[in-house]
Gaussian input, Z-matrix of N, CA and C with variables (Angstrom, degrees):
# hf/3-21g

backbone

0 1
 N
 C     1     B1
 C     2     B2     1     A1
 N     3     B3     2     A2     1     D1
 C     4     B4     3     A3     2     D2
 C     5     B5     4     A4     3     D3
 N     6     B6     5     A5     4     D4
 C     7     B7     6     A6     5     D5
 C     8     B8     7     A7     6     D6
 N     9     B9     8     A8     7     D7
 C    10    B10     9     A9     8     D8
 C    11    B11    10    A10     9     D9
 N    12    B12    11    A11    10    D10
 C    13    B13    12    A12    11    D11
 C    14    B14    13    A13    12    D12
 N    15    B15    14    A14    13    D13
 C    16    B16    15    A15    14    D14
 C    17    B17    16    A16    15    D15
 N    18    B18    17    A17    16    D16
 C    19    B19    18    A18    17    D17
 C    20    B20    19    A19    18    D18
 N    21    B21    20    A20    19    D19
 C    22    B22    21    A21    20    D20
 C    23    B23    22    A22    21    D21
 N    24    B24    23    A23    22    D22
 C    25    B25    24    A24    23    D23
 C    26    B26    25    A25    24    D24
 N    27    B27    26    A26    25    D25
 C    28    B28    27    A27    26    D26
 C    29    B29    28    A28    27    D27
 N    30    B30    29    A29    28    D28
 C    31    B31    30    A30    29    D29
 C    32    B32    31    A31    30    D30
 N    33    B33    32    A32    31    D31
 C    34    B34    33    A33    32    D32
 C    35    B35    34    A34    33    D33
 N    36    B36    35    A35    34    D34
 C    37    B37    36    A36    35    D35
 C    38    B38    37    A37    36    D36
 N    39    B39    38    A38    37    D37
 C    40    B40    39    A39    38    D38
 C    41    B41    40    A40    39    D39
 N    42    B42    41    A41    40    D40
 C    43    B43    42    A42    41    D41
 C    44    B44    43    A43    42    D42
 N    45    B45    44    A44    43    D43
 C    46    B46    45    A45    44    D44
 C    47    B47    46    A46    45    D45
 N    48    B48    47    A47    46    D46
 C    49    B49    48    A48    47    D47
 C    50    B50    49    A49    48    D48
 N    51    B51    50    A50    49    D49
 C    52    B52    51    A51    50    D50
 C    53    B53    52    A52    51    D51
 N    54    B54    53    A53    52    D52
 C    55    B55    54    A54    53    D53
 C    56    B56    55    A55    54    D54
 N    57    B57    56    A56    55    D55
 C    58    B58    57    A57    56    D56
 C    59    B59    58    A58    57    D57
 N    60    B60    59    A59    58    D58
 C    61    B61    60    A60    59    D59
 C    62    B62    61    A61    60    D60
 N    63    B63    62    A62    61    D61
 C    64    B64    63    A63    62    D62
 C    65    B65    64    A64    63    D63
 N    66    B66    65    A65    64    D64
 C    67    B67    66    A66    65    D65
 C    68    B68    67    A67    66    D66
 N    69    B69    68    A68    67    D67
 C    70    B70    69    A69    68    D68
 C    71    B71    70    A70    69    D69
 N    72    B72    71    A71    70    D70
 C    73    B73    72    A72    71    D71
 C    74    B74    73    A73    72    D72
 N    75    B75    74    A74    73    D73
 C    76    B76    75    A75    74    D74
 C    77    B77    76    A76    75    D75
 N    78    B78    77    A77    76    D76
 C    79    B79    78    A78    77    D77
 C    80    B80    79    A79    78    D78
 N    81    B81    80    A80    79    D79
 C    82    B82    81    A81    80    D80
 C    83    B83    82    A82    81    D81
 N    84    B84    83    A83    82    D82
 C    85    B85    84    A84    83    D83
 C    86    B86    85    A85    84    D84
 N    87    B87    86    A86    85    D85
 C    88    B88    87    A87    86    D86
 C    89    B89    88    A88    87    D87
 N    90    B90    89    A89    88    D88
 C    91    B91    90    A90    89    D89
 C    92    B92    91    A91    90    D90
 N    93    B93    92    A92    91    D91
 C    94    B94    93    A93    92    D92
 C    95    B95    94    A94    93    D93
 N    96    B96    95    A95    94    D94
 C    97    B97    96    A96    95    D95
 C    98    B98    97    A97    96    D96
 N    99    B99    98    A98    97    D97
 C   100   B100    99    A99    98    D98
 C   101   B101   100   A100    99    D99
 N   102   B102   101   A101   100   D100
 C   103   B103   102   A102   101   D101
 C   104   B104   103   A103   102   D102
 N   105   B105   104   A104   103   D103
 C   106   B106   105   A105   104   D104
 C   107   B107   106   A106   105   D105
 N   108   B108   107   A107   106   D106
 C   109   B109   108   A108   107   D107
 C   110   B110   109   A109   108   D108
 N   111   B111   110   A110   109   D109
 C   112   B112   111   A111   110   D110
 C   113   B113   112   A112   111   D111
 N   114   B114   113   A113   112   D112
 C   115   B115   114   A114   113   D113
 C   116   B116   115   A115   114   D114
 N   117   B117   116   A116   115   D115
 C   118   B118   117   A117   116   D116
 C   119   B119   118   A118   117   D117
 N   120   B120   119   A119   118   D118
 C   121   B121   120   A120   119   D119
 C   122   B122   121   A121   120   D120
 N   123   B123   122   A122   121   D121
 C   124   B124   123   A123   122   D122
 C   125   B125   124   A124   123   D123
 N   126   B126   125   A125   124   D124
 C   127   B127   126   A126   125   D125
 C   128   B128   127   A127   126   D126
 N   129   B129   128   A128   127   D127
 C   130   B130   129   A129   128   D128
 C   131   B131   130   A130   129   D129
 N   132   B132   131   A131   130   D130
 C   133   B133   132   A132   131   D131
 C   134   B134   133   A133   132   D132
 N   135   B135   134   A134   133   D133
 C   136   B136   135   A135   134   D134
 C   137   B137   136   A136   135   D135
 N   138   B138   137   A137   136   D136
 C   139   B139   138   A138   137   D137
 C   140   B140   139   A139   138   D138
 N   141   B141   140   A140   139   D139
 C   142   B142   141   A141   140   D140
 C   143   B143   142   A142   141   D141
 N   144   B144   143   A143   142   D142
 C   145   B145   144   A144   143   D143
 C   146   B146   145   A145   144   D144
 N   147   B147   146   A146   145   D145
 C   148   B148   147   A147   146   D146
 C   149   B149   148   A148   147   D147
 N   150   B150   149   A149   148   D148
 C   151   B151   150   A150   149   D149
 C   152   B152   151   A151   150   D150
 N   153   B153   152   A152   151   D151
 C   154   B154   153   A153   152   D152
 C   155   B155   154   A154   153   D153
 N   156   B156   155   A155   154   D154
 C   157   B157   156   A156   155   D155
 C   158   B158   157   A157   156   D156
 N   159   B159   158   A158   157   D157
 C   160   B160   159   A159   158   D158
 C   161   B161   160   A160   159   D159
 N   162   B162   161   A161   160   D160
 C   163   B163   162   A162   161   D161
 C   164   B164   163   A163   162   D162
 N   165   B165   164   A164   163   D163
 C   166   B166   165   A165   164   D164
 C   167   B167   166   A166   165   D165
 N   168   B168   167   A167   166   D166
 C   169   B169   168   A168   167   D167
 C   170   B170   169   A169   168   D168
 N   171   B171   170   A170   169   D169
 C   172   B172   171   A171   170   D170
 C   173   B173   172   A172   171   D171
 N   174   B174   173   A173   172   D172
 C   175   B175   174   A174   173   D173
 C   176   B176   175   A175   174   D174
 N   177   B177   176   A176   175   D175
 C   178   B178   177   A177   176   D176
 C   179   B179   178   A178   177   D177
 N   180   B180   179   A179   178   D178
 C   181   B181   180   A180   179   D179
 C   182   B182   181   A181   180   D180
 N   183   B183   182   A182   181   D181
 C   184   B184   183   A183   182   D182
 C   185   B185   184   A184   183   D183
 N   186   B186   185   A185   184   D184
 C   187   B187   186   A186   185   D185
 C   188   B188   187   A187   186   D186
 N   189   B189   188   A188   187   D187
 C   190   B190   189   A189   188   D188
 C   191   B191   190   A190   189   D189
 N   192   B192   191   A191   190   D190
 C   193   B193   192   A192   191   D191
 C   194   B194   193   A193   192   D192
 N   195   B195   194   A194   193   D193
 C   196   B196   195   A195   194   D194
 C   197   B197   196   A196   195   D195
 N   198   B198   197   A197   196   D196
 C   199   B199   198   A198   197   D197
 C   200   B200   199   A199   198   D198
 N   201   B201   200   A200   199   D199
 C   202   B202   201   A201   200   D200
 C   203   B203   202   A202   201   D201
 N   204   B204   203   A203   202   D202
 C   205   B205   204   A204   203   D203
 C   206   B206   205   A205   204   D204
 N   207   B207   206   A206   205   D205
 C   208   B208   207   A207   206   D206
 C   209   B209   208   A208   207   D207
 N   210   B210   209   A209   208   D208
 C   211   B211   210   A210   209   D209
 C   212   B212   211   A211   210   D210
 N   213   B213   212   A212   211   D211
 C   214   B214   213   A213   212   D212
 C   215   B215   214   A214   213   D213
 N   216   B216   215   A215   214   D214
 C   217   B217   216   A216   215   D215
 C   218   B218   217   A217   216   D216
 N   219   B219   218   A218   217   D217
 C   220   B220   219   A219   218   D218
 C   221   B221   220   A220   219   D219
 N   222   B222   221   A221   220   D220
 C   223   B223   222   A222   221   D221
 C   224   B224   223   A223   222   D222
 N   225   B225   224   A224   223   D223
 C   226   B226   225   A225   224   D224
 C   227   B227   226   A226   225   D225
 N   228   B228   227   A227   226   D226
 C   229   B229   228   A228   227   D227
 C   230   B230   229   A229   228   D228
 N   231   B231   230   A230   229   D229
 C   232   B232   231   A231   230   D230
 C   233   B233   232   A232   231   D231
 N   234   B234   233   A233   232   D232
 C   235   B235   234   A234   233   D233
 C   236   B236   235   A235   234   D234
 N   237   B237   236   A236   235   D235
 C   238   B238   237   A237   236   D236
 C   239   B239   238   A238   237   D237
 N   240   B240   239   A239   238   D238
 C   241   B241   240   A240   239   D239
 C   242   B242   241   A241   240   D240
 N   243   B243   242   A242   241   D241
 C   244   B244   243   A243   242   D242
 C   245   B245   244   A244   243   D243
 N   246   B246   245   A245   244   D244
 C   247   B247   246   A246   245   D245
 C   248   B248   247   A247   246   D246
 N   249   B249   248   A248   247   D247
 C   250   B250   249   A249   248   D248
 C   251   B251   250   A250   249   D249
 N   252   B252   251   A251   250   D250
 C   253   B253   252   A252   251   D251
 C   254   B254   253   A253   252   D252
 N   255   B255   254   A254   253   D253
 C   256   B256   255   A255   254   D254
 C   257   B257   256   A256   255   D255
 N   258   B258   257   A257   256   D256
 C   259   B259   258   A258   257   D257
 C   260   B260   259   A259   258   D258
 N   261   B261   260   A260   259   D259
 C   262   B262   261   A261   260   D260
 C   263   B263   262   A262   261   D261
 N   264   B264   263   A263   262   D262
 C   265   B265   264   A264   263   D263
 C   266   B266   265   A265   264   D264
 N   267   B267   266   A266   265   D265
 C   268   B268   267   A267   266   D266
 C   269   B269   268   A268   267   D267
 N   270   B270   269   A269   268   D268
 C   271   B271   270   A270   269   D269
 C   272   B272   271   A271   270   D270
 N   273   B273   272   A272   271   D271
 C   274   B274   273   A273   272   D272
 C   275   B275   274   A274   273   D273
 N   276   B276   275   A275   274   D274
 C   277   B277   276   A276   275   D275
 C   278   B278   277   A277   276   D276
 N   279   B279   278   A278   277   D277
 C   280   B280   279   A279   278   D278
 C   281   B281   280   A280   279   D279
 N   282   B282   281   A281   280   D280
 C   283   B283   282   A282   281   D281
 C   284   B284   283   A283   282   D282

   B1=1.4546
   B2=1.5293
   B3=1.4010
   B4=1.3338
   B5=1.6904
   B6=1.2018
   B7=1.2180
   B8=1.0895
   B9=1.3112
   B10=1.9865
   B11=1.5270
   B12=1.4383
   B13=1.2186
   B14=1.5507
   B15=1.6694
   B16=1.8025
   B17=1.1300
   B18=1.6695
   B19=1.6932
   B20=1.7504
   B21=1.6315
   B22=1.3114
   B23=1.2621
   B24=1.6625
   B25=1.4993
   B26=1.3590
   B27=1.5414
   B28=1.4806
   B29=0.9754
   B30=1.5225
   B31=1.6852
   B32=1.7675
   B33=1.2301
   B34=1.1456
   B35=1.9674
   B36=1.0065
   B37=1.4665
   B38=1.3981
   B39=1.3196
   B40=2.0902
   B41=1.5010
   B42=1.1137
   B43=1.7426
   B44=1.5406
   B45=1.3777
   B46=1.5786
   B47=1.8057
   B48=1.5906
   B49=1.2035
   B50=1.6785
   B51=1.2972
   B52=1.7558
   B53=1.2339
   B54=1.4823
   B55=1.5095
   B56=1.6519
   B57=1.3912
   B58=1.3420
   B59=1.5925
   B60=1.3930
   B61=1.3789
   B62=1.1868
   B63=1.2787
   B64=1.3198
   B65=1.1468
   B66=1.8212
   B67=1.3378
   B68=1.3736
   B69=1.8139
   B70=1.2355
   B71=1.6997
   B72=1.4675
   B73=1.3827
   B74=1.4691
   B75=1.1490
   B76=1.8017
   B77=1.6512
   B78=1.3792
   B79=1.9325
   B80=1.4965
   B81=1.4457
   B82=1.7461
   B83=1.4257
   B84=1.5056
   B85=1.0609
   B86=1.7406
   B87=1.4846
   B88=1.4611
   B89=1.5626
   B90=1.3840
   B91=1.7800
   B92=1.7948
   B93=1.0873
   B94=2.3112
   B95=1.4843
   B96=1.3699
   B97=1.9006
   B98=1.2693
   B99=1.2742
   B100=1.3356
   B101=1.4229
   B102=1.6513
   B103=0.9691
   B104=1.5878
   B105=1.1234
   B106=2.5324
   B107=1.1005
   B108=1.1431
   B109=1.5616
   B110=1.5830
   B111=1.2939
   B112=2.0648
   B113=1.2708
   B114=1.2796
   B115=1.9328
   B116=0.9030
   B117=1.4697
   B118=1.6935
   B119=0.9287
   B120=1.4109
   B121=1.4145
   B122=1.3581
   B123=1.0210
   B124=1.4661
   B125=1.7194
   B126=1.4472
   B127=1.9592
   B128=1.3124
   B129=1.2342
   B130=1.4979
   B131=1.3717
   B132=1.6755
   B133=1.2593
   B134=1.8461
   B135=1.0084
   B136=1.6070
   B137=1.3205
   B138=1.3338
   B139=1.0356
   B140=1.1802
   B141=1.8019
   B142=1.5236
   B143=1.4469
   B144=1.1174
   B145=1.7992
   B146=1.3252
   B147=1.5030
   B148=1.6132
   B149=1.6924
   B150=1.3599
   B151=1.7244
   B152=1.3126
   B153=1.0486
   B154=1.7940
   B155=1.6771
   B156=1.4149
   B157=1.4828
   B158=1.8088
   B159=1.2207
   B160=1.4185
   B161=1.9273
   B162=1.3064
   B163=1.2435
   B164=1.1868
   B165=1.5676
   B166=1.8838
   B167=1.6430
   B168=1.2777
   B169=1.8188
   B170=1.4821
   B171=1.1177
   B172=1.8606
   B173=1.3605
   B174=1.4934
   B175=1.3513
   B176=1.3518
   B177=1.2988
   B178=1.3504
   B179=1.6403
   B180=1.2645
   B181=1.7516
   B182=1.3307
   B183=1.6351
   B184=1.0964
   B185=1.9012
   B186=1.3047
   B187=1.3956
   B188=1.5596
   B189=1.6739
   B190=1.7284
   B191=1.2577
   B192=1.2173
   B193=1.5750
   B194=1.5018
   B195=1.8622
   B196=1.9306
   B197=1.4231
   B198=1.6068
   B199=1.3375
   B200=2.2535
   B201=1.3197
   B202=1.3959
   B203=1.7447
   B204=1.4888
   B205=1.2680
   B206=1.0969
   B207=1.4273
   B208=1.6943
   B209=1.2396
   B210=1.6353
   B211=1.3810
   B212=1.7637
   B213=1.1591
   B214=1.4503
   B215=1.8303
   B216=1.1340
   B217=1.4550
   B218=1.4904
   B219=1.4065
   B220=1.3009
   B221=1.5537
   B222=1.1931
   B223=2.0344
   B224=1.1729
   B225=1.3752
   B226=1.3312
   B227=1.4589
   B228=1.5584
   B229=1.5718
   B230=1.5114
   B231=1.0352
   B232=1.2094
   B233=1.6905
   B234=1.4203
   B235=1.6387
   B236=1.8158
   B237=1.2638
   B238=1.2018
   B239=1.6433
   B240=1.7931
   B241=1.2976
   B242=2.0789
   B243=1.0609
   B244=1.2493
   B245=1.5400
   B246=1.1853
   B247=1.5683
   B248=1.8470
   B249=2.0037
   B250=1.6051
   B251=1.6476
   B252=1.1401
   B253=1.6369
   B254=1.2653
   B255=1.5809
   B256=1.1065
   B257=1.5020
   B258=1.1799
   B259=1.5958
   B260=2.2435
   B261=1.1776
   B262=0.9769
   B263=1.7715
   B264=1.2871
   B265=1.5120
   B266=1.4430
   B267=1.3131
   B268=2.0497
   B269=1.7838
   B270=1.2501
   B271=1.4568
   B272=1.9422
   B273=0.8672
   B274=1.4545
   B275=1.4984
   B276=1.3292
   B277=1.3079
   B278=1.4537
   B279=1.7038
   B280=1.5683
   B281=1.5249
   B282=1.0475
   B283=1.5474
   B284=2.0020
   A1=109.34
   A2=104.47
   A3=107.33
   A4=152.23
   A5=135.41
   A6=103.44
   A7=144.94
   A8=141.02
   A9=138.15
   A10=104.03
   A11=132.54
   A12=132.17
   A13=101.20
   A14=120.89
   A15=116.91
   A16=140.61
   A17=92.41
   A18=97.17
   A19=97.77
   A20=100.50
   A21=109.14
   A22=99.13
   A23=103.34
   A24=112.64
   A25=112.60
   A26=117.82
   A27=139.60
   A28=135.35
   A29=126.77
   A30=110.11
   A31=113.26
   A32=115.94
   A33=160.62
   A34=84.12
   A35=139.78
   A36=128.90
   A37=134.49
   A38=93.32
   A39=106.79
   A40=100.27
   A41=109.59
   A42=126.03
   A43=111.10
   A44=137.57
   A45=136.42
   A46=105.55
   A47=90.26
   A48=116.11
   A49=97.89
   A50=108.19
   A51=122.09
   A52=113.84
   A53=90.91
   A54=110.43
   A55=133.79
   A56=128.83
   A57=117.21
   A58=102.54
   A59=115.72
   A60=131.63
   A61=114.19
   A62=122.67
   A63=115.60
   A64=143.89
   A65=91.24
   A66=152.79
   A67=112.62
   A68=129.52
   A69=106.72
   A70=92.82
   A71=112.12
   A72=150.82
   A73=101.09
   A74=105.23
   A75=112.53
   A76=96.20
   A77=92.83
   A78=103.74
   A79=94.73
   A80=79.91
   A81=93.46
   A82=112.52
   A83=112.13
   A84=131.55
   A85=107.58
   A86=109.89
   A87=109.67
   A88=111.16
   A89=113.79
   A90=108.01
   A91=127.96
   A92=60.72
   A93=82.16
   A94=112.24
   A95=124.15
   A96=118.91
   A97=125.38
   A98=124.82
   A99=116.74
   A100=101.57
   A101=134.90
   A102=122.74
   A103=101.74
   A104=86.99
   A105=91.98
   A106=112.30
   A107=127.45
   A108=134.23
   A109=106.99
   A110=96.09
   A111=109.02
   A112=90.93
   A113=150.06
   A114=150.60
   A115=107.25
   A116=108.14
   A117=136.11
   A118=105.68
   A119=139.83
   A120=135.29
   A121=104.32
   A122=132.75
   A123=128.90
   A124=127.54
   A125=85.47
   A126=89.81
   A127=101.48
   A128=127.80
   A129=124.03
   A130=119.27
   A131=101.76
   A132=141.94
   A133=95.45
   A134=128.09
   A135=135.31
   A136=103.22
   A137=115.49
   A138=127.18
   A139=114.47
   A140=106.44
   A141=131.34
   A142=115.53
   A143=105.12
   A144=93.94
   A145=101.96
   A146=120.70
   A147=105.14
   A148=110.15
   A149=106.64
   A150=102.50
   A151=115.05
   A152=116.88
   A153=153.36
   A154=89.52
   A155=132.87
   A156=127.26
   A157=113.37
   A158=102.28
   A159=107.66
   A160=119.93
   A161=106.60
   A162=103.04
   A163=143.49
   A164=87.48
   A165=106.09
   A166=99.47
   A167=104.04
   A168=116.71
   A169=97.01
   A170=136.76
   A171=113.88
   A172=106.65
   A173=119.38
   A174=133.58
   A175=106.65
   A176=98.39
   A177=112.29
   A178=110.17
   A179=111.96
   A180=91.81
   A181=133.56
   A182=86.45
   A183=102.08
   A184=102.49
   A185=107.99
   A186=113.22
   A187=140.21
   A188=92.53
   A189=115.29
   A190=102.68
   A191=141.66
   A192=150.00
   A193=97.21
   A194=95.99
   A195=101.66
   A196=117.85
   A197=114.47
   A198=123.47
   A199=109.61
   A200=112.98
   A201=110.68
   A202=126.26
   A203=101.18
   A204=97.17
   A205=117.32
   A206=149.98
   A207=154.23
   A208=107.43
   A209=132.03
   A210=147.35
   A211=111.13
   A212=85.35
   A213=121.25
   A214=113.24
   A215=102.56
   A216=128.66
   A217=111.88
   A218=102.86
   A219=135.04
   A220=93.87
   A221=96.57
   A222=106.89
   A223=103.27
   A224=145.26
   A225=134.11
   A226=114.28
   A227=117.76
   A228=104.49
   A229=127.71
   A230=130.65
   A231=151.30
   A232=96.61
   A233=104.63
   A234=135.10
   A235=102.20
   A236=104.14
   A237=91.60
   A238=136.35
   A239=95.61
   A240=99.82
   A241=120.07
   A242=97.60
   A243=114.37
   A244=116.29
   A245=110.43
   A246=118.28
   A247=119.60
   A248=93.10
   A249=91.08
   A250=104.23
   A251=112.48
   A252=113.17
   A253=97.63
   A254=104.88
   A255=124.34
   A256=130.74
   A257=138.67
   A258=129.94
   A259=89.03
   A260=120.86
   A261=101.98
   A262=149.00
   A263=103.11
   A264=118.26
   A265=103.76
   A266=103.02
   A267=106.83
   A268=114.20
   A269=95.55
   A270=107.07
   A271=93.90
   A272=122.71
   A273=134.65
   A274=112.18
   A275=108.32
   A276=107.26
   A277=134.43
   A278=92.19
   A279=94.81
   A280=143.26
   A281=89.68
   A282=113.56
   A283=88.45
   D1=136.27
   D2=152.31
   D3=-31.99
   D4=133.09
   D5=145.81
   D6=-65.52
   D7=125.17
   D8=-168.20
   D9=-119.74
   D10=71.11
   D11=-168.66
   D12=-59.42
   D13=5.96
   D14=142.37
   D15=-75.59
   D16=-6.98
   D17=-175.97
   D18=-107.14
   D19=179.79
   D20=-179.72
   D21=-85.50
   D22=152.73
   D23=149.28
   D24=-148.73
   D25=-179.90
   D26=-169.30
   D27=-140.88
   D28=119.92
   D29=-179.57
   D30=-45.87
   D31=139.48
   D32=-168.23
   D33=-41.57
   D34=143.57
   D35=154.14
   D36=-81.83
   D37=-4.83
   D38=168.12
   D39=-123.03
   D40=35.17
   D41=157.52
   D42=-97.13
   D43=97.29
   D44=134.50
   D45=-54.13
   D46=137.81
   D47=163.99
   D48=-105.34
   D49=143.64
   D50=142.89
   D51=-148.93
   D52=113.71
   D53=157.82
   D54=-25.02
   D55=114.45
   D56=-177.71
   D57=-118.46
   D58=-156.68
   D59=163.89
   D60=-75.02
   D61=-41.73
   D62=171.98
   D63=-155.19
   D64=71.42
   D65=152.78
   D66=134.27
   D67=-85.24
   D68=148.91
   D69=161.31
   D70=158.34
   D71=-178.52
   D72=-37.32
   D73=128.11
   D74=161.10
   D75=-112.88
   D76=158.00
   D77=168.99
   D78=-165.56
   D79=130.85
   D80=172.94
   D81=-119.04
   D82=126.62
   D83=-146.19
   D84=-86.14
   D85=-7.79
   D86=177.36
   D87=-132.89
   D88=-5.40
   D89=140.17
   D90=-85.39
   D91=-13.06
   D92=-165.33
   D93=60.71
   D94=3.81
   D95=121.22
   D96=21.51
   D97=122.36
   D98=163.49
   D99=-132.04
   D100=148.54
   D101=-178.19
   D102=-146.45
   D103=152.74
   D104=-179.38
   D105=-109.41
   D106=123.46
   D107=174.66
   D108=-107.63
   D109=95.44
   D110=-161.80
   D111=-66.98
   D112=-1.55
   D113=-167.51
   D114=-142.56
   D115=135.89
   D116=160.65
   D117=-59.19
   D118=-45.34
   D119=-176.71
   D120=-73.36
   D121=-18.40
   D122=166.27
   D123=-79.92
   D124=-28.73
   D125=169.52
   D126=-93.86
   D127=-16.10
   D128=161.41
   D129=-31.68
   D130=-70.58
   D131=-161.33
   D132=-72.90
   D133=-22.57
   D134=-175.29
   D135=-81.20
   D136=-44.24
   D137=-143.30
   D138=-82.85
   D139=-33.22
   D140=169.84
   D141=-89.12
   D142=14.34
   D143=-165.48
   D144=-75.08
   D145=-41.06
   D146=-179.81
   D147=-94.44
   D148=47.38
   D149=150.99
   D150=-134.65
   D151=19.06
   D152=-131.57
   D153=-117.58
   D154=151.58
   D155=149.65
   D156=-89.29
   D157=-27.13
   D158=157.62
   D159=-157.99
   D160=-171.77
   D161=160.17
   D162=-35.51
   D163=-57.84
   D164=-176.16
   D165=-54.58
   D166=-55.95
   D167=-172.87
   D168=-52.00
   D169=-37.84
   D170=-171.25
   D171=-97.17
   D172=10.04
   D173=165.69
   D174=-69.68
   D175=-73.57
   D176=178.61
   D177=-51.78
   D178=-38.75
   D179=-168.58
   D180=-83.83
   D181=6.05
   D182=-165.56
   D183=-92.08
   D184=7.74
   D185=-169.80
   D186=78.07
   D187=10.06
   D188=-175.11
   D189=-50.89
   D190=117.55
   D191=143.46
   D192=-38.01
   D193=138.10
   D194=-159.79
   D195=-82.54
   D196=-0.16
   D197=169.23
   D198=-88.92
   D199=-5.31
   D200=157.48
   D201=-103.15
   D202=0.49
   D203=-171.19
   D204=-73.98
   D205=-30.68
   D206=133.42
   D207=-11.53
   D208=-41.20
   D209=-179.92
   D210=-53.09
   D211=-61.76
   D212=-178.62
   D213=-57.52
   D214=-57.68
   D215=160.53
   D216=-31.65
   D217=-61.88
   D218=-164.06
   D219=-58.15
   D220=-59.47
   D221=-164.07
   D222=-72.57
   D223=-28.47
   D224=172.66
   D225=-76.84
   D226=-26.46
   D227=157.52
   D228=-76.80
   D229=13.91
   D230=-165.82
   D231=-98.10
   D232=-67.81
   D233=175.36
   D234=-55.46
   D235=-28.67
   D236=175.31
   D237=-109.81
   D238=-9.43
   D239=155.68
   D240=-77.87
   D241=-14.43
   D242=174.00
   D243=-75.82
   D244=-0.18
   D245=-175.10
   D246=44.97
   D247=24.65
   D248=167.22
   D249=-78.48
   D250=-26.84
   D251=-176.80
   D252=-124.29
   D253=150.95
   D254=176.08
   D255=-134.65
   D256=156.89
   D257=-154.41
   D258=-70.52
   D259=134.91
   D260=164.70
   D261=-65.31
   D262=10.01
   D263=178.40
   D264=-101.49
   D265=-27.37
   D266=159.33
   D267=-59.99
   D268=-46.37
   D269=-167.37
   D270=-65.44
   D271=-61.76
   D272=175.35
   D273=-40.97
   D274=-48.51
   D275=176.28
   D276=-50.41
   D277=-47.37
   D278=167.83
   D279=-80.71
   D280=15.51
   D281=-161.57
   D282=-87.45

């Protein structure tokens, strides 16, 4: 599947977050993955994705100025070919 920065998504559920200085550590617990999110506004934006109706929306709420939001965009498909995020009806599914 695609990315659809219209649809929802969610950090991964065998994804730990830790917080750093500057921003902070992903680990995925069933690739054994590690990934860096060098921005707060980016673990922001992670952080909300599943209270979010989609991507674009935790882009935006997160207060992204509209000339970085493609940026932003960008990095959550990254996160999501990486299986740190996942479409949220995936995330649901396995539950």
């Amino acid at each position: 599947m695609s990315f659809d920065p219209d649809q929802p998504y969610r950090l991964s559920e065998r994804v730990a977050v830790r917080p750093e200085p500057f921003g902070a550590l992903l680990y995925h617990f069933g690739t054994r993955k590690l990934s860096f999110l060098k921005d707060k506004t980016l673990l922001r934006i992670v952080e909300s994705l599943g209270s979010q109706p989609s991507a674009w929306a935790a882009v935006l709420a997160a207060g992204v100025e509209e000339d970085s939001v493609e940026q932003y965009l960008t990095a959550i498909r990254v996160l999501c070919d990486s299986k740190m995020v996942s479409p949220a009806d995936e995330v649901m599914a396995q539950t």
